[in-house]
VOPAGU-2260 file (C-alpha; in pm, 1 decimal, decimal comma):
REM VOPAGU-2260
SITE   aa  ch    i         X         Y         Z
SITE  UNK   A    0   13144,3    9482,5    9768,8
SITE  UNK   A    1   13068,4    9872,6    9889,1
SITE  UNK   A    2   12770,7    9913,3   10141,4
SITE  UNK   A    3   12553,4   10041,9    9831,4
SITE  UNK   A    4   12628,0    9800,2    9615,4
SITE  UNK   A    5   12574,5    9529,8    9923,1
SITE  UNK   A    6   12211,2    9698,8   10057,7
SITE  UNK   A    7   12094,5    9655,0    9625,7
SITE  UNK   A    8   12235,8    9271,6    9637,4
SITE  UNK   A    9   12044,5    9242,4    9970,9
SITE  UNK   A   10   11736,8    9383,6    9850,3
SITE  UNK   A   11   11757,5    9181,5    9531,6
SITE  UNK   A   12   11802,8    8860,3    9736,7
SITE  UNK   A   13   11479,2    8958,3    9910,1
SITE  UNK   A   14   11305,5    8984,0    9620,6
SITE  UNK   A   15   11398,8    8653,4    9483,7
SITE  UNK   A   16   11279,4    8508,2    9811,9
SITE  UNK   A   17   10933,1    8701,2    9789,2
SITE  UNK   A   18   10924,1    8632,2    9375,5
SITE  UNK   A   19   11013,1    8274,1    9405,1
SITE  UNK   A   20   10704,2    8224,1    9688,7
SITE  UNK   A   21   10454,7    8377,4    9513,0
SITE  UNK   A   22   10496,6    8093,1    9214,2
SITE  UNK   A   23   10518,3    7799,4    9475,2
SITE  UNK   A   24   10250,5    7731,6    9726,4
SITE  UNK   A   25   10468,5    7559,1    9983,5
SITE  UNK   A   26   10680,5    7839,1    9993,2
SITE  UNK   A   27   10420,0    8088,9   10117,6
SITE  UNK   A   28   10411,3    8095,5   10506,7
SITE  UNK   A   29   10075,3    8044,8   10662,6
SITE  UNK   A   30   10057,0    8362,1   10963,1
SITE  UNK   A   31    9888,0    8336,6   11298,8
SITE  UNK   A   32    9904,3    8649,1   11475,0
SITE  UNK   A   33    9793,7    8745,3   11841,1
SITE  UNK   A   34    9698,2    9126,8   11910,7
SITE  UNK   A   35    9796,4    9215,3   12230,8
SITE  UNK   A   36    9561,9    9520,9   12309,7
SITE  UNK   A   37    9733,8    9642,7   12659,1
SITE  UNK   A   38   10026,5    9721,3   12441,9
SITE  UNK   A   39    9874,5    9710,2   12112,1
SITE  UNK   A   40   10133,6    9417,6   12004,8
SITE  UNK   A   41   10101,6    9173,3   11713,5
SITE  UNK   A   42   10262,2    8892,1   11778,9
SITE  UNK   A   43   10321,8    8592,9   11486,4
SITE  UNK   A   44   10338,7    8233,6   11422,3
SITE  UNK   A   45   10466,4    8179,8   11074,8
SITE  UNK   A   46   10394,8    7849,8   11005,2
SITE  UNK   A   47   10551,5    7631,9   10710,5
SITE  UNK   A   48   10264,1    7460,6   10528,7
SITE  UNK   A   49   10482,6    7146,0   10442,0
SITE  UNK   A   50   10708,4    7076,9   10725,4
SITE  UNK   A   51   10457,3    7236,5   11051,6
SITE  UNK   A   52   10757,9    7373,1   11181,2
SITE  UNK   A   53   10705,6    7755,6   11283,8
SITE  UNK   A   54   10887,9    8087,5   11411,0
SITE  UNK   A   55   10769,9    8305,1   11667,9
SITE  UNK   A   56   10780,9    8695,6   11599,6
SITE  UNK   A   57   10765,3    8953,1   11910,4
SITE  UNK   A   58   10646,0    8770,0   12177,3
SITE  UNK   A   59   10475,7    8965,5   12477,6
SITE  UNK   A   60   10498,6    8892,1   12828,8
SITE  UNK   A   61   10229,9    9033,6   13048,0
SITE  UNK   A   62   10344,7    9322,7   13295,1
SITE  UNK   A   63   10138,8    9568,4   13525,6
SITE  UNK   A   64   10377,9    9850,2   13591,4
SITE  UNK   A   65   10180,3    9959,4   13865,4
SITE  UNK   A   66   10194,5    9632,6   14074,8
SITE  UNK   A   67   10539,3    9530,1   13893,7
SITE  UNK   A   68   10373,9    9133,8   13850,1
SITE  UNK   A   69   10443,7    8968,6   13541,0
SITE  UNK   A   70   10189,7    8719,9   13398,8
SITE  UNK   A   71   10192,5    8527,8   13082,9
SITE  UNK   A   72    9811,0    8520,3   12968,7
SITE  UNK   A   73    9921,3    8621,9   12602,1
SITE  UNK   A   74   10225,2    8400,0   12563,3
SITE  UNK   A   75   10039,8    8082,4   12700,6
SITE  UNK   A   76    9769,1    8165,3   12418,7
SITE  UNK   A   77   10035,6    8162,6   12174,3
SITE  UNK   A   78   10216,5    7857,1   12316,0
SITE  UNK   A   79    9846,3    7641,8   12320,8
SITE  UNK   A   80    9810,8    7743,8   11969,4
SITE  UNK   A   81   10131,3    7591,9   11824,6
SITE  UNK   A   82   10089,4    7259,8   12078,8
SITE  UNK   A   83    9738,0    7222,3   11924,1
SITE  UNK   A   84    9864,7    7259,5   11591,0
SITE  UNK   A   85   10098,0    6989,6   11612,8
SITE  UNK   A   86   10401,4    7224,2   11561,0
SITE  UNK   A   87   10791,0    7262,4   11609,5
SITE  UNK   A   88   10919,1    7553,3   11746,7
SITE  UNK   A   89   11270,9    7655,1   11489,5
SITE  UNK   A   90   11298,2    8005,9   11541,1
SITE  UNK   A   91   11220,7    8283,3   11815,9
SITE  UNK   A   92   11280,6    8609,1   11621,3
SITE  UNK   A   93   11311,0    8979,1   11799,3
SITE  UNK   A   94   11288,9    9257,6   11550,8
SITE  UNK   A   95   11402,0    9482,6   11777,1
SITE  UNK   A   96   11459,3    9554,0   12123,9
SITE  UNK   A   97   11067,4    9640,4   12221,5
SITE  UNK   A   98   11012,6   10022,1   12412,4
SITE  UNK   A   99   10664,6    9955,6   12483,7
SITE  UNK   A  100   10628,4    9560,9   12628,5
SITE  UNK   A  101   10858,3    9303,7   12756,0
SITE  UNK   A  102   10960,4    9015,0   12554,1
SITE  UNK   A  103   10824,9    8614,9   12662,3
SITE  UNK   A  104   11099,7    8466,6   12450,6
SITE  UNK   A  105   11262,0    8308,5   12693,1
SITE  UNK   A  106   10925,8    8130,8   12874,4
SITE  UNK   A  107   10826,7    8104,0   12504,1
SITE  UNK   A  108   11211,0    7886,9   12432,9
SITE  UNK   A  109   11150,1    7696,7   12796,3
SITE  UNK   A  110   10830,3    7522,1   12715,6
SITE  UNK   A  111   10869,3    7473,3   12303,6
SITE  UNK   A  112   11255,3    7510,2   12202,5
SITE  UNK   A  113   11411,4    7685,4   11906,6
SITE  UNK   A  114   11686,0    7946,6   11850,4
SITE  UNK   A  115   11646,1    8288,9   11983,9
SITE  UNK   A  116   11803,5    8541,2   11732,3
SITE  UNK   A  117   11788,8    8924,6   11685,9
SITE  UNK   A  118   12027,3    9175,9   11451,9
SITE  UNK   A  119   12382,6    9152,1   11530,4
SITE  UNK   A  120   12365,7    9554,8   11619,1
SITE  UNK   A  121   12175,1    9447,7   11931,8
SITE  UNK   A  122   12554,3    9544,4   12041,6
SITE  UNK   A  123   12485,9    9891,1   11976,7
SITE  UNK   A  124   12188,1    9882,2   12144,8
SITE  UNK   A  125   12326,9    9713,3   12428,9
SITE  UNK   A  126   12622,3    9948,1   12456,7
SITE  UNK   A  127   12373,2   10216,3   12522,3
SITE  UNK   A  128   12121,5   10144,0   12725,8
SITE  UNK   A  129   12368,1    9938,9   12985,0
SITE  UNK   A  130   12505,0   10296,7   13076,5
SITE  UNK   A  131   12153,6   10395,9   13087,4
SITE  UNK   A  132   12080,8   10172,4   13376,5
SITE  UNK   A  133   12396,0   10127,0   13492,5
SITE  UNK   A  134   12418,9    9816,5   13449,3
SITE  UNK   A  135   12792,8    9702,8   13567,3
SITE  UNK   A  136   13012,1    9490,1   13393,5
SITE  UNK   A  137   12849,3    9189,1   13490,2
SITE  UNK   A  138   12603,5    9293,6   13175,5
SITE  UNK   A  139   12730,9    9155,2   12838,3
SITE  UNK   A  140   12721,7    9380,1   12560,8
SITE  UNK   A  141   12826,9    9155,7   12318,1
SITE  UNK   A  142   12457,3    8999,9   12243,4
SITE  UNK   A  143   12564,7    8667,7   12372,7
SITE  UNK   A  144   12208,7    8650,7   12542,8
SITE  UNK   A  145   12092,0    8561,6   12233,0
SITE  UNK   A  146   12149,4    8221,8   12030,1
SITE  UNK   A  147   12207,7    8392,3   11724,8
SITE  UNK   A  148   12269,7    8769,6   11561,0
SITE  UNK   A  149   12141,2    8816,0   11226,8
SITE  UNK   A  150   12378,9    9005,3   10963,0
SITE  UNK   A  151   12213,1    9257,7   10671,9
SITE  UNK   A  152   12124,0    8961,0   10407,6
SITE  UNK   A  153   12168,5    8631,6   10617,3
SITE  UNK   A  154   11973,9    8389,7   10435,8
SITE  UNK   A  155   11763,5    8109,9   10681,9
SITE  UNK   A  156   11493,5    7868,9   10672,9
SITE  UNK   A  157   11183,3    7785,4   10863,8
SITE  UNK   A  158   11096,4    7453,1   10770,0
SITE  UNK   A  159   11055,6    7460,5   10397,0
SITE  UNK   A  160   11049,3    7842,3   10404,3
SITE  UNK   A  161   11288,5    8088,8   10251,7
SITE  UNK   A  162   11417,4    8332,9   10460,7
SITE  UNK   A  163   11638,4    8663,8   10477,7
SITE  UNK   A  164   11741,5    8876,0   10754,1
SITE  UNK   A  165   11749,0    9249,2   10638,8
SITE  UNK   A  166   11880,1    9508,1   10879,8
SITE  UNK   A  167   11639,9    9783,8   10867,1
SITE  UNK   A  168   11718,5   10068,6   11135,6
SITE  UNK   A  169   11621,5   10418,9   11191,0
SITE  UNK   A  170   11323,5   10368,4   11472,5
SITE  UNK   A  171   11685,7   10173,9   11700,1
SITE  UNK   A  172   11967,8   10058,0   11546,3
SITE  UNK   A  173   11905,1    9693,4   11565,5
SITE  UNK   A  174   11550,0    9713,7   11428,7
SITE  UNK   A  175   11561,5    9391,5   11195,3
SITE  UNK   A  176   11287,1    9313,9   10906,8
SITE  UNK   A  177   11236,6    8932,4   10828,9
SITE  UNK   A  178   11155,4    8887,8   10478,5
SITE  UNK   A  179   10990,4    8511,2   10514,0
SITE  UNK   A  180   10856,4    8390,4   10201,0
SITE  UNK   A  181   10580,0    8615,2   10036,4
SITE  UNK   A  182   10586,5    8807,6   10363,1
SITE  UNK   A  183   10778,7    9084,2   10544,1
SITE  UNK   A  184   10801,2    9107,4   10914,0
SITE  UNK   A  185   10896,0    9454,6   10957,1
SITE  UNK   A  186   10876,0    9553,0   11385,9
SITE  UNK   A  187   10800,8    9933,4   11387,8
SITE  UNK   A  188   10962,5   10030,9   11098,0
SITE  UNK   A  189   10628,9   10058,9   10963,2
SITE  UNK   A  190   10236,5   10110,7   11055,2
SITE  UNK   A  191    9906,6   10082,8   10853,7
SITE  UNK   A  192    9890,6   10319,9   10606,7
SITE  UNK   A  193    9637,4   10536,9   10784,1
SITE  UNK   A  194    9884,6   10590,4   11070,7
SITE  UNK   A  195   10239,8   10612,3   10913,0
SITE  UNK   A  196   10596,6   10500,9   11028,7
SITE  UNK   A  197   10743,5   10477,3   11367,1
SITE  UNK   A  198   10920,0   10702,5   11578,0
SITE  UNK   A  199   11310,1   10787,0   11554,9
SITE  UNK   A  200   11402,9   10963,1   11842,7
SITE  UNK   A  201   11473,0   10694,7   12084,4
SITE  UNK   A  202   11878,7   10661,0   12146,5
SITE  UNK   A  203   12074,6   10549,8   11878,1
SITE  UNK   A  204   11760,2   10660,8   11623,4
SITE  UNK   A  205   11748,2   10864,5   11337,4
SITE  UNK   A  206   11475,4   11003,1   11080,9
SITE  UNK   A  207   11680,8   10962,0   10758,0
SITE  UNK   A  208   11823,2   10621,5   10843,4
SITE  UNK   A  209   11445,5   10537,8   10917,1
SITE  UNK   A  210   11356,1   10672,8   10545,1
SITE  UNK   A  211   11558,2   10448,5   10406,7
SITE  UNK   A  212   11522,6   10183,1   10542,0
SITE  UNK   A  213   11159,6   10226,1   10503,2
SITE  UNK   A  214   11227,1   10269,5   10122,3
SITE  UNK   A  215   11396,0    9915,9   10101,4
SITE  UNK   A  216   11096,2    9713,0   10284,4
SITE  UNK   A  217   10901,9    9936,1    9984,9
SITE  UNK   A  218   11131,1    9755,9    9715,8
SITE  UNK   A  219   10962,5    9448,0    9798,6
SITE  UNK   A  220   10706,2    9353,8    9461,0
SITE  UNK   A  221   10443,7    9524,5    9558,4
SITE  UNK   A  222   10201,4    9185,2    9662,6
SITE  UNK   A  223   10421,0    9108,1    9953,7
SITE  UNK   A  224   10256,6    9053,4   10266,2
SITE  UNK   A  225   10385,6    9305,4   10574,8
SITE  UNK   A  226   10299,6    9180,1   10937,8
SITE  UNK   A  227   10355,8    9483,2   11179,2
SITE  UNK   A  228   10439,8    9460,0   11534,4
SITE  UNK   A  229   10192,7    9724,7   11637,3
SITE  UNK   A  230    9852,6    9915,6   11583,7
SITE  UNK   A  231    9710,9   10156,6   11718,3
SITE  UNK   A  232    9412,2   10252,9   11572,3
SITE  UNK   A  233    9398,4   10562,3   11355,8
SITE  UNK   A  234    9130,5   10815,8   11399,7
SITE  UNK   A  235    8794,1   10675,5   11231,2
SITE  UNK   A  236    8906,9   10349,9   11253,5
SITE  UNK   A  237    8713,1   10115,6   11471,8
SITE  UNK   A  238    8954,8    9809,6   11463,3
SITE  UNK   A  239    9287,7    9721,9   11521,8
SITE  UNK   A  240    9480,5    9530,2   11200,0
SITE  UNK   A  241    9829,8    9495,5   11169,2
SITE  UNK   A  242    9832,8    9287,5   10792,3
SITE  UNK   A  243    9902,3    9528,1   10449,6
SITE  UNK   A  244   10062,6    9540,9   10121,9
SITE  UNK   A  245   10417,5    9717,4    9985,3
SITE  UNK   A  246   10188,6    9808,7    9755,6
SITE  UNK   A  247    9890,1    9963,0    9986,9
SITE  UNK   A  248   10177,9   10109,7   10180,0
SITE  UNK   A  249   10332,1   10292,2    9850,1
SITE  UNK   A  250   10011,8   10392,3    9752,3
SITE  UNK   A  251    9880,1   10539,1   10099,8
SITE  UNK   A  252   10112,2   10524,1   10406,9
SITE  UNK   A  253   10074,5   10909,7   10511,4
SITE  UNK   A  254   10468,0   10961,7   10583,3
SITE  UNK   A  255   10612,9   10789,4   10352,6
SITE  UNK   A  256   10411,9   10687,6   10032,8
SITE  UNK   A  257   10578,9   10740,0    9689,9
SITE  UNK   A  258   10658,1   11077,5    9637,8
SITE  UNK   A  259   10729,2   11183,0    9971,7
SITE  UNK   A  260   11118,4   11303,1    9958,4
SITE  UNK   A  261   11376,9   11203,9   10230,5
SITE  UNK   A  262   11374,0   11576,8   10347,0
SITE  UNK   A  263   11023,2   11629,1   10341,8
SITE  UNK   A  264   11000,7   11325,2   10546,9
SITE  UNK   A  265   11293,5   11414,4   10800,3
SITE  UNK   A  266   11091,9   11749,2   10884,5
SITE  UNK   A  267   10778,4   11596,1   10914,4
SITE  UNK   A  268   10959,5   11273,0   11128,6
SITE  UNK   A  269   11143,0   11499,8   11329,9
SITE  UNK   A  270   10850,8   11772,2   11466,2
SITE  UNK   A  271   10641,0   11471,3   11519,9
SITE  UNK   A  272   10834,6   11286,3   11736,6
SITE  UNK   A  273   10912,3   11650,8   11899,2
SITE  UNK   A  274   10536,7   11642,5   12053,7
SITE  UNK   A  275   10549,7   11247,5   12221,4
SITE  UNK   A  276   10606,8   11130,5   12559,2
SITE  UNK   A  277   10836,5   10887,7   12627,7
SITE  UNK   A  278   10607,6   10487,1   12594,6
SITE  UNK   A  279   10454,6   10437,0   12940,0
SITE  UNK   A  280   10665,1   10120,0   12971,9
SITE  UNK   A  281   11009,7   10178,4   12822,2
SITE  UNK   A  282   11173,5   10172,9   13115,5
SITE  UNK   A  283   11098,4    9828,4   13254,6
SITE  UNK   A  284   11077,6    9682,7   12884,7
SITE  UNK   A  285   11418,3    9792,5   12756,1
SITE  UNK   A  286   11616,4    9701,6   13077,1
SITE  UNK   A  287   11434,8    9310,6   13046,8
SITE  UNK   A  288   11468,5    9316,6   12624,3
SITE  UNK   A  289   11824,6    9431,6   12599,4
SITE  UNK   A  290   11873,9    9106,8   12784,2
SITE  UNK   A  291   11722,0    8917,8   12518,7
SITE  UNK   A  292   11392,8    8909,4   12759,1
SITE  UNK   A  293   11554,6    8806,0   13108,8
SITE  UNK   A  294   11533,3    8996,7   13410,3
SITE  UNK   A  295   11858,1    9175,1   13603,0
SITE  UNK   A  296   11995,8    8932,5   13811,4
SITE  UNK   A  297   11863,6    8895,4   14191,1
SITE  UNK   A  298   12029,6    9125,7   14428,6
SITE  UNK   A  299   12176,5    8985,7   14734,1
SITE  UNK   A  300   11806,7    8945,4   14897,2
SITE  UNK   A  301   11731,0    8712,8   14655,0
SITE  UNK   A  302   11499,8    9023,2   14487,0
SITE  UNK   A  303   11487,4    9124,6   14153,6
SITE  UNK   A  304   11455,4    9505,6   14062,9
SITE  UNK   A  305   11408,8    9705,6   13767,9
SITE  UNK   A  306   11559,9   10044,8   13819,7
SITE  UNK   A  307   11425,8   10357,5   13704,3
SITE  UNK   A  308   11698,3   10632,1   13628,6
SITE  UNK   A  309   11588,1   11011,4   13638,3
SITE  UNK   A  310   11598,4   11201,3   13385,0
SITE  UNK   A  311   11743,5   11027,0   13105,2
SITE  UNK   A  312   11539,5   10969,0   12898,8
């Protein structure tokens, strides 16, 4: 099968997995999602209705970059919630490796269990940002921090929930959308409507690679559910939401609704992300994320350090 006849099977499978939820109750996840505002994170609980067991989506671990203390206010919230709900912990899903706040996936696995998993291109990623940091061969670039890389199309459960792993890239190249049921979980790859699409200038990211992939999450029927990783508030909005529609998106989303062309959006992606500073934490959040949420090891004073390098980035 050729990659474009493979990327229309995967986006058909979707479908079926989205078309087949919306005529069967137990297949529709029930989503619990914690706003981080610090970082302006959404993180999810996507519950099945008919077996309580859950995934976890983009976890947050609490980090003051000026002290460099960790704390983990937001991921014991999350972790009460599912204890009180009487649920099982399956799945611990990254959709990316996060520029702007560390992961608590693996305090998140400690205390409730299940299998942490991310894109299989987390390689790529990996590859990268260890010469970035330097980070000596004792760093493994082969994703084996994680308990399990996602291919374009994998199909997986949560419970009694349909699932499919769809490799969406263009903000990094392991940015991963989980189509669960009736709903998408798409990272950055998208924002509201009001505010647009994400960023594709970060190593390894690309504008037209980002259209597209944006274009397949838009294939979804048009009722689908998206749960975004981030908000941020667009101008003359006075909350923060991070729930929409394929078809609200279509309709509205100011980059990328229908009739925007791939060039028209490259321009307008690329003198965009010209005018933005680097995310205040990328630095300490990449280094920690890249290793699937753990810290460098402890240097022979028994210290961990996150390094800074100058001028890299």
């Amino acid at each position: 099968m050729n990659r474009t006849n493979s990327a229309e099977f995967n986006t058909k499978n979707s479908c079926d997995v989205v078309t087949h939820a919306f005529g069967e109750a137990a297949k529709r996840p029930e989503v619990t999602s914690f706003f981080d505002e610090p970082t302006n994170t959404a993180s999810h609980v996507v519950r099945s209705p008919a077996s309580r067991r859950c995934g976890v989506i983009d976890t947050v671990l609490d980090y003051d970059a000026a002290s460099g203390r960790t704390a983990t206010e937001s991921a014991d919230e999350l972790i009460a919630f599912i204890r009180q709900q009487g649920l099982e912990v399956e799945w611990i899903l990254e959709t990316h490796v996060h520029a702007d706040h560390l992961s608590a996936a693996p305090y998140i696995k400690k205390r409730l269990g299940g299998a942490l998993g991310i894109g299989k291109n987390i390689r790529v990623v990996q590859d990268v940002f260890g010469k970035v940091f330097n980070a000596g061969t004792e760093f493994q670039r082969d994703g084996s921090q994680f308990d399990h890389l996602f291919s374009d199309g994998e199909r997986f459960t949560i419970g009694d929930l349909d699932a499919v792993a769809r490799h969406t890239p263009g903000h990094t190249p392991a940015c991963m959308t989980y189509v669960i049921g009736d709903a998408a979980f798409v990272g950055d790859t998208l924002f509201m409507p009001d505010y647009g699409t994400a960023r594709a200038d970060f190593p390894g990211g690309d504008a037209r690679t980002l259209y597209r992939s944006a274009r397949r999450v838009l294939a979804l029927p048009g009722a689908t559910r998206l749960f975004l990783c981030h908000d941020y508030k667009a101008p003359g909005r006075s909350e923060f939401r991070w729930e929409t529609t394929v078809a609200a998106e279509r309709a509205h989303n100011v980059h990328i609704h229908d009739g925007v062309s791939e060039d028209e959006f490259v321009r307008m992606r690329t003198a965009r992300d010209a005018q933005l500073g680097m995310p205040k934490l990328i630095l300490p959040s990449v280094q920690v994320n890249m290793r699937a949420g753990q810290f460098p090891p402890a240097e022979d004073d028994g210290q961990t350090y996150l390094k800074i390098p100058l001028n890299q980035l």
